[in-house]
C-alpha positions in Angstrom: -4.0 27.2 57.1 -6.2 24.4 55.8 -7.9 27.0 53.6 -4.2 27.8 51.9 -2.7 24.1 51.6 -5.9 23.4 49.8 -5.3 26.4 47.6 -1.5 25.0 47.0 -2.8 21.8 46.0 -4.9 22.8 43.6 -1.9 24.9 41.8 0.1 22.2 41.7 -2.3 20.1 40.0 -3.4 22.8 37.6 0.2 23.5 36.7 0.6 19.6 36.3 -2.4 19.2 34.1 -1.0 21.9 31.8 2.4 20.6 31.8 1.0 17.2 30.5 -0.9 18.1 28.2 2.0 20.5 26.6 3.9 19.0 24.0 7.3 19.8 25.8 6.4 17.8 29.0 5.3 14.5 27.4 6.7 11.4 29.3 9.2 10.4 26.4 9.3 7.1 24.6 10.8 3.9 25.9 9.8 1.8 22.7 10.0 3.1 19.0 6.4 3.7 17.9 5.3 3.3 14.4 1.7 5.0 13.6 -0.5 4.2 10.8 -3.3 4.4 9.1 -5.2 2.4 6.4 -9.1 1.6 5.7 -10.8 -0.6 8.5 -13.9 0.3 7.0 -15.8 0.9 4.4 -15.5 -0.7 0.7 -11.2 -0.9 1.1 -10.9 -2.2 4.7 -9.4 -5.9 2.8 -6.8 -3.4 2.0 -6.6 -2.1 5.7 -7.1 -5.0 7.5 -4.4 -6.7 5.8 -1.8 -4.1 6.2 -2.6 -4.0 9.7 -2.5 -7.3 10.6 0.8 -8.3 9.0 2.5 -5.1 10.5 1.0 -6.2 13.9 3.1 -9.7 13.0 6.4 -8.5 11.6 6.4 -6.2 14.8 5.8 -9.2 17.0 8.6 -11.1 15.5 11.0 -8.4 15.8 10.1 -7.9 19.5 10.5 -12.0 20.1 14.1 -11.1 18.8 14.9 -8.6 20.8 13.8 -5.5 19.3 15.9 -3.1 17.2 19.0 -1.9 18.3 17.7 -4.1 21.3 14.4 -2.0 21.5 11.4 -3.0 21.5 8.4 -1.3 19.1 5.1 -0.8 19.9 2.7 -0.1 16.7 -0.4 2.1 16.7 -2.9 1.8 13.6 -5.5 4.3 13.2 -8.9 4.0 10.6 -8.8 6.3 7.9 -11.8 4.8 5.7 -9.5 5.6 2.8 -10.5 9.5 2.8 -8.3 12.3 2.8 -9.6 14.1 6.0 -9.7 10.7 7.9 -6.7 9.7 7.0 -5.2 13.6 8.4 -7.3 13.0 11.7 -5.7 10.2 12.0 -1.9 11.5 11.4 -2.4 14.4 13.7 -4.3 12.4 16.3 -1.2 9.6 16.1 1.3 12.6 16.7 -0.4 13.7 19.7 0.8 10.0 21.0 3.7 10.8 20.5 4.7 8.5 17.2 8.8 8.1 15.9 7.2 7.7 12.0 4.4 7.0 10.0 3.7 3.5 7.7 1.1 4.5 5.8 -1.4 5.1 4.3 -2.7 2.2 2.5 -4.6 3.9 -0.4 -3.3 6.7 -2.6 -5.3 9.5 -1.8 -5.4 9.7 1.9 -1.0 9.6 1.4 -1.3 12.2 -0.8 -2.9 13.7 1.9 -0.9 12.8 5.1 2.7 12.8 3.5 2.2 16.7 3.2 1.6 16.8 6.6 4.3 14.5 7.4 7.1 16.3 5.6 5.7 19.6 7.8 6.3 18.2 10.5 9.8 16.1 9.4 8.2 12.3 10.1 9.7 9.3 8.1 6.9 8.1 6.0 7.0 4.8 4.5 3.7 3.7 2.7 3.5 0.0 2.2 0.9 0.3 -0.6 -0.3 4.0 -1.9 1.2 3.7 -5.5 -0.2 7.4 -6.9 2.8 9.2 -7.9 2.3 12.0 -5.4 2.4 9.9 -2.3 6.1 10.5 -2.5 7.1 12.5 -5.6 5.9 16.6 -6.1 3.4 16.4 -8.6 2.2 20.3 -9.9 -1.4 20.4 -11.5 -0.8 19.3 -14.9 1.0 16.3 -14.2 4.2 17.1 -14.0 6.6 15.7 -11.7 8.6 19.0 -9.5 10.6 16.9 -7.0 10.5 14.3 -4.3 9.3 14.2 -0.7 12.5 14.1 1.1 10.8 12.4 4.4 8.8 9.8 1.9 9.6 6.1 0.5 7.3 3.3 -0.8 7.1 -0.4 -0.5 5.0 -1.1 -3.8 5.5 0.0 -7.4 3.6 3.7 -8.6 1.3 3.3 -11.0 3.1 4.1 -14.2 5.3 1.5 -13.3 3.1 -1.1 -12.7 1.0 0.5 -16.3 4.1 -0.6 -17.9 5.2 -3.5 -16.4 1.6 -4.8 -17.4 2.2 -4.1 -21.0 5.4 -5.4 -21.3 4.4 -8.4 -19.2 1.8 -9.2 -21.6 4.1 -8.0 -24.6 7.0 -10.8 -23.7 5.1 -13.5 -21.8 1.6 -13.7 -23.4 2.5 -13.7 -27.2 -1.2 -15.3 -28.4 -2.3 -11.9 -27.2 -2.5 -9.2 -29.7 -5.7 -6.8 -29.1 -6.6 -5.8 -25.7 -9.6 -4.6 -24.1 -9.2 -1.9 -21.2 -11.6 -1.1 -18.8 -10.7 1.8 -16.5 -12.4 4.4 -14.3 -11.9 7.8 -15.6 -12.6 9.5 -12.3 -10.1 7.4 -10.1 -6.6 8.5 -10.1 -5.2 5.4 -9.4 -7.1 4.2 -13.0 -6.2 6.8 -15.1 -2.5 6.6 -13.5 -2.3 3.1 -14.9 -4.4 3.2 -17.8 -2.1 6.4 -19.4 1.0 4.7 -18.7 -0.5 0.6 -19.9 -1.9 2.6 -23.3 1.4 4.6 -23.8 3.5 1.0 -23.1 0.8 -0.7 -25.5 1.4 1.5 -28.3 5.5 1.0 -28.0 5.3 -2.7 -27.9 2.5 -2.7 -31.1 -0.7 -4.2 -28.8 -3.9 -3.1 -30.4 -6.2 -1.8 -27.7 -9.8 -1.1 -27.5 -10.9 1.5 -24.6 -13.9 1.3 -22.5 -14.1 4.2 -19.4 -16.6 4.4 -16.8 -16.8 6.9 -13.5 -18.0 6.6 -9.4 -21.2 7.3 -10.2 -21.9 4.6 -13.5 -20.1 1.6 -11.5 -22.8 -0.3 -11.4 -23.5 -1.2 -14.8 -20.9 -2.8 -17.2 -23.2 -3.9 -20.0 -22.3 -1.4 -23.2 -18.4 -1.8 -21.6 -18.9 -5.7 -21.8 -21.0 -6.0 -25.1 -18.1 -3.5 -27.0 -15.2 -5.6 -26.2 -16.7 -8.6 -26.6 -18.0 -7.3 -30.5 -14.1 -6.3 -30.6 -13.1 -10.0 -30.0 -10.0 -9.1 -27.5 -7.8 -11.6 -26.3 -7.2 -10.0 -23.5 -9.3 -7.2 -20.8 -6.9 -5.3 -18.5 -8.7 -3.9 -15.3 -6.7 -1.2 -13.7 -8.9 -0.8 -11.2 -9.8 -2.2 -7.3 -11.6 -5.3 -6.7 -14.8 -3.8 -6.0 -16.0 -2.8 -9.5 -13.8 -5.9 -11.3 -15.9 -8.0 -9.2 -18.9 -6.7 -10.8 -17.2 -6.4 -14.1 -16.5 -10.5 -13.7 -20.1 -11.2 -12.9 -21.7 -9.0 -15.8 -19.2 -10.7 -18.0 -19.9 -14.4 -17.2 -23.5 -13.5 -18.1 -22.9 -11.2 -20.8 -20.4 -14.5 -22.2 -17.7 -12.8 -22.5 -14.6 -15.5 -22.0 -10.9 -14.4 -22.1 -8.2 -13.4 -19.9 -8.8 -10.8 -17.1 -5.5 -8.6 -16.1 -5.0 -6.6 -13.5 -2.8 -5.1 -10.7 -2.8 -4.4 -7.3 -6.1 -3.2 -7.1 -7.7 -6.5 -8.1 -6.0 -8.0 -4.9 -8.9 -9.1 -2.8 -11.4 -10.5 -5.9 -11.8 -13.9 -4.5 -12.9 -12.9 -1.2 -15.1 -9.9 -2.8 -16.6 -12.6 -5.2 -17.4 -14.5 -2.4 -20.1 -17.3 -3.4 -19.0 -16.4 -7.2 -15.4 -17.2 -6.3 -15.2 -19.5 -9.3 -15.5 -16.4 -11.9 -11.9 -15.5 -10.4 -10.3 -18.8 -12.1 -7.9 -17.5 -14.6 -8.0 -13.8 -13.4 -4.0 -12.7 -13.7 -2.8 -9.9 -11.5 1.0 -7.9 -11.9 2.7 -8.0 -8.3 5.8 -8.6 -6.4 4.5 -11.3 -4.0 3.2 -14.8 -4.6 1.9 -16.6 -1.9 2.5 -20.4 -2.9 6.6 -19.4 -3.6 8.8 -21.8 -2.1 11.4 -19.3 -1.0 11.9 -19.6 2.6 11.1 -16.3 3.7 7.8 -16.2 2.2 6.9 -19.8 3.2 7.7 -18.5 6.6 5.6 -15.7 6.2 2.8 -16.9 4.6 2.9 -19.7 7.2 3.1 -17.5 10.3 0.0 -15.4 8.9 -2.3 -18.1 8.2 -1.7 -19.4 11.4 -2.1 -16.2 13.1 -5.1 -14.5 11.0 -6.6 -17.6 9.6 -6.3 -16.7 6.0 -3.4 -16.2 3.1 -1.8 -13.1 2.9 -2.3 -11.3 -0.1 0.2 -8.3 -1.3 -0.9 -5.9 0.5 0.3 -7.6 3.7 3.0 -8.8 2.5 4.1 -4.9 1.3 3.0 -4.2 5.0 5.0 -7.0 6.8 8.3 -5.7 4.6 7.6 -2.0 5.4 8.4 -2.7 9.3 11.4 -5.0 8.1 12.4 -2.4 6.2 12.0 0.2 8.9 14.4 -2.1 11.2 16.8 -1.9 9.0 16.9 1.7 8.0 16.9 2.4 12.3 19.7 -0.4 12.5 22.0 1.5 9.5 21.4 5.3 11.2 22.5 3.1 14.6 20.1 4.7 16.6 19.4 3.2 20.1 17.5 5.9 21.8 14.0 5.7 21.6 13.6 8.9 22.8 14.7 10.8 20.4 12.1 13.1 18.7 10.6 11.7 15.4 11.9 14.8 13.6 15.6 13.8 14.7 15.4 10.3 13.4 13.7 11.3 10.3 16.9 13.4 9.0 18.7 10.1 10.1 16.5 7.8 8.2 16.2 10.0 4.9 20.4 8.9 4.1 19.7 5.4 6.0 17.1 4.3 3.2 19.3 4.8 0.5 22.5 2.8 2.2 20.0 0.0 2.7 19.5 -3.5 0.6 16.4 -5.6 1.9 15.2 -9.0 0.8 11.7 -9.4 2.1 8.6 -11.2 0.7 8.4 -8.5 -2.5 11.3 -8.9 -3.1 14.9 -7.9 -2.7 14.9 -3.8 -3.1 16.8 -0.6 -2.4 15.7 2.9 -2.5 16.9 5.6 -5.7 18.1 8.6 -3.4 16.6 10.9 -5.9 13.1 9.4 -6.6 13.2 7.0 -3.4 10.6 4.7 -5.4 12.2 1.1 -4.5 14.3 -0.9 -6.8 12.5 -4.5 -7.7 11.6 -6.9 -10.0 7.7 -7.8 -11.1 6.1 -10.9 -11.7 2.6 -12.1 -12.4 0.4 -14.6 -10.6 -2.6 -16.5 -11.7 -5.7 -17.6 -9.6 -6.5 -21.4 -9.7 -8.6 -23.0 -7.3 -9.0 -20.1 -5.2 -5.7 -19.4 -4.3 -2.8 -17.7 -6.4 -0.1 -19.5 -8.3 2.8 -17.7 -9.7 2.4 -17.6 -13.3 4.1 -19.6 -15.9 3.9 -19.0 -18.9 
């Protein structure tokens, strides 16, 4: 009898074990869960570790006010080291935990990744930062734009937009500018993204440019880039690429003495702190964005306030991009109305898709809505300066 009871036992708990570790069975959510994924290592994790930090803070604040729709959210961020694969792993191990939609990823080419996954599997993807074209519009081989991820919206602007807003930046506000020298890695899409679309823009607004390129694998050495601009006597050297390599770029050209204006965008968020000891070869640097940390809106002082005090250290644009993306997620749940957080992440993505392109949000980048047919976000660019270590928005 003891013999059979012990046999019953043990099919109970067999059929149990199977039954939680099948997909139908899992406990379901109380909280809405946000996944995401973003580098906390390797040569990127500024980006990561910002993204994740002022996530982890706007979804603390919401919680302190009750929630959305009056429930609470509990965030889960995976490292993706800013590689494709990783990135994936990451997705599909988030899923397994049973996630309502994704805010990521950080960089470009793990979203280009991860958002085909995601529209596979009909998650909401929101990434606060991964400005290639294809992290939410179809892009075939050549180039050419075939349609939108229907499950996909950004925080930031893509890179041509940002390749033009540079050029006409520098076109209307920076008039003692007339020859520019670029600097751009030919083997990164997020360079070449800008540098066609800053080039194309240049030529409309009748900037002379001169063109220095450089790959991965010749990063290390900017002499001949540094010596030809500096024999070309530009006014002005745009950098359309990450921090890493303009950090570098800074140095060589202190030495080199090459003095001007250095220009960038997104990527060159993070400089200072890359610089490090060299911080002072930042002074002057100029970067395109959406956020300024020393505005005096009330929102952003807030913000900015609530970070430092939290993380020790100013928020640059990637958190603040980050901090709107769950803001912005709030909202989009609050306009669909949904106040079951067990419903499957596939249900309240179809919900979400016509919520984001209802919704108005004024956040830190901003005040932006979503185009239903392109879902890049509706906002207005600005330029900030570095001074003293810190940046100052930019008056010209």
């Amino acid at each position: 009898m003891k013999k059979l009871v012990l046999k019953i036992l043990c099919l109970c708990l067999a059929v149990l074990t199977i039954c939680i570790g099948f997909s139908g069975c899992k406990k379901e959510n109380t909280t809405f869960v946000i996944g995401g994924s973003g580098p906390l290592t390797g040569s990127n994790r500024i980006y990561g570790e910002s993204v994740k930090n002022a996530a982890q803070l706007a979804v603390d604040e919401i919680n302190a006010n009750g929630g959305i729709n009056g429930i609470q959210i509990t965030f889960k961020f995976e490292d993706d080291e800013s590689d494709a694969s990783s990135a994936v792993n990451a997705y599909n191990k988030l899923m397994g935990e049973n996630i309502h939609l994704f805010l990521g990823t950080v960089t470009s080419d793990p979203c280009k990744a991860v958002v085909k996954e995601a529209e596979a599997d009909n998650v909401f993807l929101i990434t606060p930062s991964g400005s290639a074209l294809a992290c939410v519009r179809k892009v075939d081989n050549d180039g050419n734009i075939t349609g939108t991820y229907q499950n996909a919206f950004r925080v930031c602007f893509n890179d041509p937009d940002q390749g033009i807003g540079a050029a006409n930046f520098i076109k209307t506000n920076m008039p003692e500018v007339s020859k520019v020298g670029i600097i751009y890695n030919s083997s990164d899409v997020y360079s070449t993204g800008l540098f066609e679309k800053f080039t194309e823009q240049a030529t409309a607004n009748n900037l002379t440019y001169v063109t220095q390129s450089y790959t991965n694998s010749t990063n290390t050495d900017f002499s001949t880039q540094i010596a030809a601009l500096k024999e070309a006597a530009v006014d002005l050297v745009f950098l359309p690429i990450y921090y890493e390599d303009a950090a570098s770029i800074l140095t060589q050209a202190d030495t080199a003495g090459l003095d001007t204006t250095f220009f960038g965008c997104d990527g060159l968020d993070g400089i200072i702190k890359q610089l490090g000891d060299k911080a002072q070869l930042a002074e002057g640097v100029m970067l395109l964005t959406s956020f300024a940390a020393d505005s005096t809106d009330a929102k952003t002082s807030a913000f900015v306030e609530a970070y430092r005090t939290k993380y020790g250290s100013t928020p640059d644009q990637f958190a603040a991009a980050a901090y709107d993306a769950v803001y912005i997620i709030k909202a989009a749940i609050e306009k669909a109305d949904v106040t079951d957080p067990s419903i499957s992440a596939s249900e309240l993505c179809d919900l979400l898709k016509v919520a984001m392109t209802e919704i108005e949000v004024t956040g830190v980048t901003g005040q932006m809505s979503w185009d239903a047919e392109t879902h890049e976000p509706n906002k207005t660019a600005t330029a900030v300066v570095i001074e003293n270590g810190v940046y100052k928005a930019f008056n010209n």
